[in-house]
C-alpha positions in Angstrom: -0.6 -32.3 11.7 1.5 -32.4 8.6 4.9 -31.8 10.5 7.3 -28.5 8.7 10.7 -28.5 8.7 12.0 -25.2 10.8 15.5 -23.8 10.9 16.8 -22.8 13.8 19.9 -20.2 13.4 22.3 -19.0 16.1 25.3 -18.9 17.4 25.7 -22.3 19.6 28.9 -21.0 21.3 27.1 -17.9 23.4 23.1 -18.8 22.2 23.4 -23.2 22.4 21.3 -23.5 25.5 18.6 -21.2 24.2 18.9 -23.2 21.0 18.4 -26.3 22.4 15.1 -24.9 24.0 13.7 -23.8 21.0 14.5 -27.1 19.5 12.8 -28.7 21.9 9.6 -26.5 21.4 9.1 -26.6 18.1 9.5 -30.7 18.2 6.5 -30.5 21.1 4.3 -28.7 18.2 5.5 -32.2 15.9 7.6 -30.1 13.6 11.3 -31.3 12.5 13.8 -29.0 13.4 17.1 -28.3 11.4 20.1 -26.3 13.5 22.7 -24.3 12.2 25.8 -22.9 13.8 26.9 -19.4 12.7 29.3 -19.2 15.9 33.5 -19.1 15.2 35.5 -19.0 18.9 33.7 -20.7 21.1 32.7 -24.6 22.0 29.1 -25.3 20.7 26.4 -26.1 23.6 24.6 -28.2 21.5 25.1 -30.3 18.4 24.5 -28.2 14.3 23.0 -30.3 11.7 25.3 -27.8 9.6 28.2 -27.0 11.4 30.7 -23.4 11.8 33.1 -25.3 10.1 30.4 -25.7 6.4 29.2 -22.4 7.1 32.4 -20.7 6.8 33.6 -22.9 4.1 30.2 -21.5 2.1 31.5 -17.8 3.1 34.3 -18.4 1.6 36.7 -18.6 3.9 37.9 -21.7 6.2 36.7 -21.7 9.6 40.8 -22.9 10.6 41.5 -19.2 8.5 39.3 -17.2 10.7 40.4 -18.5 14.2 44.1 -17.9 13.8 43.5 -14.0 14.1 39.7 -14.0 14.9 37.9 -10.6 15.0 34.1 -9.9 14.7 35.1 -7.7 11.8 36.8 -10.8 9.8 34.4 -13.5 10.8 30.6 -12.2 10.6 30.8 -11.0 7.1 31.8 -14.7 6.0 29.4 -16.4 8.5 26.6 -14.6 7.5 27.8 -15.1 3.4 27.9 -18.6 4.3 24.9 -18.8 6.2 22.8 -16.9 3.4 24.0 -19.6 0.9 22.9 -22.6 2.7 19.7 -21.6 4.2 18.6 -20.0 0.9 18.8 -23.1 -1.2 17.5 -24.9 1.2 14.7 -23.0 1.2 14.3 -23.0 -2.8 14.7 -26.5 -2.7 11.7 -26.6 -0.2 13.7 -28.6 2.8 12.7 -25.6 5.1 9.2 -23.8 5.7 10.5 -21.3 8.2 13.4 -19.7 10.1 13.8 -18.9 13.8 16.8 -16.8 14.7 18.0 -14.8 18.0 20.6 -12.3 18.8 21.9 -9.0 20.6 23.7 -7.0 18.1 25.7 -9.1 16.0 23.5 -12.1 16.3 20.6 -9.6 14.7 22.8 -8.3 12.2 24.1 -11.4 11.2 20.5 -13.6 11.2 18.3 -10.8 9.3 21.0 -10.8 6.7 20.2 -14.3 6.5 16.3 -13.3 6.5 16.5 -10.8 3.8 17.5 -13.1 1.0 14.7 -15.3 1.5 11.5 -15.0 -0.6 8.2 -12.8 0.7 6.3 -15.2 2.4 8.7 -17.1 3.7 8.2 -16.9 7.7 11.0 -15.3 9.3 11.0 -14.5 13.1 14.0 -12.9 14.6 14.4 -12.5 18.6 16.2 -9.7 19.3 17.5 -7.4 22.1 17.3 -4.6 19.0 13.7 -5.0 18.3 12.3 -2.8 20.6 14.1 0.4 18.8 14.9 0.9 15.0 14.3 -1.9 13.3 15.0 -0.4 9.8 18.0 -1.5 9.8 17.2 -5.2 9.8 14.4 -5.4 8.4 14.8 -3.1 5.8 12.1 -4.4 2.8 11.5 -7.9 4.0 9.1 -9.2 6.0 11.0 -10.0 8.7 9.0 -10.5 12.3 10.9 -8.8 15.4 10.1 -10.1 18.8 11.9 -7.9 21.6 13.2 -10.3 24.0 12.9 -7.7 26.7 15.9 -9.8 28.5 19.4 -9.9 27.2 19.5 -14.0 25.6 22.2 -14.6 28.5 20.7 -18.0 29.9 17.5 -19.7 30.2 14.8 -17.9 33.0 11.2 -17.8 34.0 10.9 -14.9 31.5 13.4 -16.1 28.4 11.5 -19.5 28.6 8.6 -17.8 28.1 9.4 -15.8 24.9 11.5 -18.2 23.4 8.1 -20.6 23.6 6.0 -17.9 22.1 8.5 -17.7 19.5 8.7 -21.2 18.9 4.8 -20.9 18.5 4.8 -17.8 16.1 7.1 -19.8 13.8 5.3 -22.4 13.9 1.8 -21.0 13.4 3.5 -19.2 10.3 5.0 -22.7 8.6 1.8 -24.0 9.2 -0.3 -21.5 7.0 -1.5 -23.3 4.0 -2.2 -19.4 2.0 0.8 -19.1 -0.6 1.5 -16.3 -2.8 0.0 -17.1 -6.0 -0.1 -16.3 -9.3 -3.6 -15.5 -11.2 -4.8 -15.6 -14.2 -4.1 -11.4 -14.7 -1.0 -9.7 -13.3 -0.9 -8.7 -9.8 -0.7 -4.7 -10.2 1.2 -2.7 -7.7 -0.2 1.0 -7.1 2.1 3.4 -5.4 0.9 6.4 -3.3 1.6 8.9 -0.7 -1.4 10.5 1.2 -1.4 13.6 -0.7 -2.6 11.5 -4.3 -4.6 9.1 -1.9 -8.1 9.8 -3.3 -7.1 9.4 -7.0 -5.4 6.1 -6.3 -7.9 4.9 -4.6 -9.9 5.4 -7.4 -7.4 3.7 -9.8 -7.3 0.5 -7.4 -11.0 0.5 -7.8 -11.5 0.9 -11.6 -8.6 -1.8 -12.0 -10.4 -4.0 -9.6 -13.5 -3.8 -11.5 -11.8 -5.0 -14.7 -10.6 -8.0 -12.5 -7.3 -7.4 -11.7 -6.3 -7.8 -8.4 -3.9 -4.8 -6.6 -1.0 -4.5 -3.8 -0.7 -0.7 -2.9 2.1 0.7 -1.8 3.3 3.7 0.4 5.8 5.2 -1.9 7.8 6.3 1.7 11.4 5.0 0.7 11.0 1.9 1.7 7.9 0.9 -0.1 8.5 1.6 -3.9 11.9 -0.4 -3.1 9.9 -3.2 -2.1 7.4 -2.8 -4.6 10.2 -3.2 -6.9 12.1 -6.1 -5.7 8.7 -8.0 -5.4 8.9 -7.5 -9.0 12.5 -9.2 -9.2 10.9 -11.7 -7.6 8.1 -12.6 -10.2 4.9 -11.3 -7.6 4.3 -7.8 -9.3 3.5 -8.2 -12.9 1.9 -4.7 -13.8 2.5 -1.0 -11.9 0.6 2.0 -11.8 3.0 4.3 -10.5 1.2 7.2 -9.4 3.4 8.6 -6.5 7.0 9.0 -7.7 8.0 11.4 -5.2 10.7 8.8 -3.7 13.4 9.9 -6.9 13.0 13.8 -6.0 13.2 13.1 -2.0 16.3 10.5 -3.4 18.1 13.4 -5.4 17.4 15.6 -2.6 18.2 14.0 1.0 14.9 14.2 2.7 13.0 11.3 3.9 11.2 9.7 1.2 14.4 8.5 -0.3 13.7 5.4 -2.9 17.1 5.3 -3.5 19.0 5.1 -6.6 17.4 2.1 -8.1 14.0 3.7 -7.9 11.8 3.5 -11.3 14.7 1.5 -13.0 13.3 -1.8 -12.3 9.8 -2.3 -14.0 11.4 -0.8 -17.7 14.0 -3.2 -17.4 12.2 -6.4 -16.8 9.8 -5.6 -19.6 6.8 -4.9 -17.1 3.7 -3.3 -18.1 3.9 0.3 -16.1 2.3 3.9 -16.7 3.8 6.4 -14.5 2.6 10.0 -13.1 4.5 12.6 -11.5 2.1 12.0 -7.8 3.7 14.2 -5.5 7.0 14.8 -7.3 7.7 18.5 -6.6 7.5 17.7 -2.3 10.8 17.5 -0.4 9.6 15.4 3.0 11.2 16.8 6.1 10.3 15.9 9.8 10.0 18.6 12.5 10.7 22.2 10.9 13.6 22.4 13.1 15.0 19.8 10.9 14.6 21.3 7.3 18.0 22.2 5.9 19.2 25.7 5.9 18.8 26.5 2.3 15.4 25.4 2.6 14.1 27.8 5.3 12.6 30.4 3.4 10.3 28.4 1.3 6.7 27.7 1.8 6.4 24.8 4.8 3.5 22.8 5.2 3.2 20.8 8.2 1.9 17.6 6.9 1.3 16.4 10.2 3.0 17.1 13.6 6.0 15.1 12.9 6.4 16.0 8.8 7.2 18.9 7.7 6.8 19.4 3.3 8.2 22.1 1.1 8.4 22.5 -2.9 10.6 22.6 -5.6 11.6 25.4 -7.2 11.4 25.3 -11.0 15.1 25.2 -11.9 15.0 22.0 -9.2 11.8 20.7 -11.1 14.2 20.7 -14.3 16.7 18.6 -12.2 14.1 16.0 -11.4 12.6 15.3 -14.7 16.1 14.8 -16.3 16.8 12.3 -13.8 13.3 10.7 -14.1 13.6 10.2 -17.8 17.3 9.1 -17.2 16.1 6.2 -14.5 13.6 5.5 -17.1 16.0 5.3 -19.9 16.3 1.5 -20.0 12.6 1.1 -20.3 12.1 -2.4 -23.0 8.7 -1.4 -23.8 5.9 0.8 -24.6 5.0 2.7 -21.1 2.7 5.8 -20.7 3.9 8.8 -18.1 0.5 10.6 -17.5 0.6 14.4 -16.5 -2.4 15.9 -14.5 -1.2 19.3 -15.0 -4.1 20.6 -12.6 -2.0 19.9 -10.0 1.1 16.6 -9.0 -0.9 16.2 -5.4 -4.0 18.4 -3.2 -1.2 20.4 -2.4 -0.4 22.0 -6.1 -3.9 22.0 -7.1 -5.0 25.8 -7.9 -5.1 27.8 -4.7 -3.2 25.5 -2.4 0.0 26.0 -0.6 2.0 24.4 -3.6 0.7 25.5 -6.3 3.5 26.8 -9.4 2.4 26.3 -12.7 5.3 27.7 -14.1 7.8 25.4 -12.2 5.6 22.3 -13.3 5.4 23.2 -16.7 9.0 23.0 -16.7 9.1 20.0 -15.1 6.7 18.5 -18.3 8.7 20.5 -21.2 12.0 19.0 -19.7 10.3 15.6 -19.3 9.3 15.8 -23.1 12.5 16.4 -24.1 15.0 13.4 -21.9 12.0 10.4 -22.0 12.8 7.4 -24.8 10.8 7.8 -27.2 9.0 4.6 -26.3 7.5 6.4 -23.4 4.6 8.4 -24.1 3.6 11.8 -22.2 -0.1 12.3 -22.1 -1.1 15.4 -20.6 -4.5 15.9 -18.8 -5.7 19.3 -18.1 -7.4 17.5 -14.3 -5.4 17.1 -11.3 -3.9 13.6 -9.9 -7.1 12.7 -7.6 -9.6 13.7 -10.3 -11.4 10.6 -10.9 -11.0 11.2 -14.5 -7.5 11.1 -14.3 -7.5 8.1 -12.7 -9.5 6.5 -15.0 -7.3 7.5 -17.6 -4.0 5.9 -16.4 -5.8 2.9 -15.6 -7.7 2.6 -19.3 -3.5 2.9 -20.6 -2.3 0.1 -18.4 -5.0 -2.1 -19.1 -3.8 -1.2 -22.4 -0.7 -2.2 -21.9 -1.4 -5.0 -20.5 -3.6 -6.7 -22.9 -1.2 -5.9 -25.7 0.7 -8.5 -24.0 3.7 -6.8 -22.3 3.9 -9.3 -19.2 6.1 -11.1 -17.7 
């Protein structure tokens, strides 16, 4: 066995003993293990091949500084600083081929920040007291692997031995993994979608996949067209089809779907081949009716499923989201295409169904018009957003794009 190097991050004051274990588990699977102590009051159980004392001097801040009025609100903010400095150049410099963390609330705050930094790919298992709640919070875009550790890390037991070891062995098997995330010959091309556009972007994935280009879809729920577009920070995506852009209205609009405020800025600024349609742009995402706002109540409600509830725009609100669409995409390098099915933005507004406004999503286009660089071209199609044609459509303009060179 070709022996990885796996870092091991905790807190050796309250987490040294546990350490230690994992330490020694890893070395009985012949890997090398590298420790490192994020701890500031109390005396290390065990021995840091990077100590407290270089981690807080990487924060920042003096580890001498921190103890003469120490606080969890002073020091965790520079440990973890510190902390994300080391470990992530050590892992760019290829020294380290995983990271095994554990911690109740602090510990978990403190290690995924660490986690989050590192690259896709990279494995990352965290166990946590947290993990068997909300994880969003930790894990936020990053592929971070929680393990609940059912008992609080307090000690070394029949039970804590065990999943600590099967810990050990998840970290492990991931370093071990030969698979990398490659680059190929074409771009990788990420297609976003909600379930509402899901039959015409499934068709799109296809068709691009038949011209050999390989795909990574995306759930365009909030958290997956911001991780869609930080893979493309980090050099992975190199072409989007962005057919659900309902994250920027949801955004604008508090409800659920939120892509935040970064949403659709990303690809125009890097220079990255992208065409665009409106998938799903005129739904506000809500969960159980009882928790739609107010001001929303006397609109149409679908109930998507029994935990989602949807409603639509309202044309003067429709205006509202195409001038901040074409403000987002104002910083757009290159040629891009924003394609318009105006039979219908999801099944929902197609003729007939429960969203359908043809006045409010004309507005929506005219206002589009109007605010988009001119570098961005609006191509209206008289089909609706699963139509095959459609599909093919978008796809036959980003293949364009793409062979006219505008990569990465």
């Amino acid at each position: 066995m070709c022996g990885k190097s796996i870092l091991i991050l905790a807190t050796l004051d309250t987490k040294g003993t546990e350490a230690a274990f994992l330490k020694e588990q890893i070395e009985l699977r012949e890997h090398k293990v590298l420790v490192v102590d994020a701890g500031v009051m109390g005396v290390p159980a065990m021995k840091a091949d990077v100590t407290r004392e270089q981690v807080a001097g990487a924060g920042g801040t003096m580890l001498q500084e921190l103890l003469k009025n120490p606080s969890r609100e002073t020091a965790a903010p520079v440990m973890a600083e510190g902390a994300t400095r080391i470990i992530t150049e050590l892992a760019e410099k290829k020294k380290i081929q995983g990271i095994i963390a554990m911690g109740g609330t602090q510990g978990t705050t403190l290690c995924s920040h660490v986690m989050r930094a590192l690259p896709y790919g990279f494995p990352k298992v965290m166990v946590s007291t947290m993990a068997s709640g909300n994880c969003a919070p930790w894990v936020d875009i990053k592929d971070v692997t929680m393990m609940f550790s059912v008992a609080d890390i307090m000690g070394l037991n029949p039970v804590t031995r065990k999943i600590l070891a099967n810990a050990a062995g998840a970290v492990c098997g991931m370093a071990e993994s030969s698979v990398e995330i490659e680059k190929t010959e074409h771009p990788l091309v990420a297609v976003t979608t909600v379930g509402i556009t899901t039959r015409g972007a499934m068709k799109a994935k296809a068709l691009l996949e038949e011209a050999g280009y390989e795909t990574i879809a995306f759930h365009a729920i909030g958290p997956g067209g911001r991780a869609m577009e930080q893979m493309m920070k980090e050099g992975i995506i190199g072409a989007v089809l962005d057919y659900a852009t309902i994250e920027v209205s949801n955004y604008m609009f508090d409800a659920l779907l939120n892509g935040g405020k970064e949403r659709l800025t990303v690809a125009g600024s890097l220079g990255i081949p992208q065409v665009l349609a409106p998938g799903a742009i005129e739904v506000l995402v809500f969960g159980e009716p009882e928790t739609v706002p107010d001001q929303y109540k006397t609109r149409k409600l679908v109930r998507h499923s029994p935990q989602i509830t949807d409603l639509r725009l309202d044309t003067d609100e429709m205006i509202q989201v195409a001038k901040e669409l074409a403000s987002r995409l104002g910083n757009t390098k290159d040629k891009a295409y924003f394609m318009v099915p105006k039979g219908g933005f999801d099944s929902y507004a197609v003729e007939g169904g429960p969203f359908w406004a043809p006045e409010a999503d004309q507005a929506f286009i005219d206002t589009l018009r109007r605010f988009l660089p001119d570098n961005i071209e609006v191509k209206e199609l008289e089909n609706d957003i699963e139509d095959p044609v459609f599909a093919e459509e978008s796809v036959k303009r980003l293949i364009e794009l793409i062979r006219e060179g505008h990569t990465i």
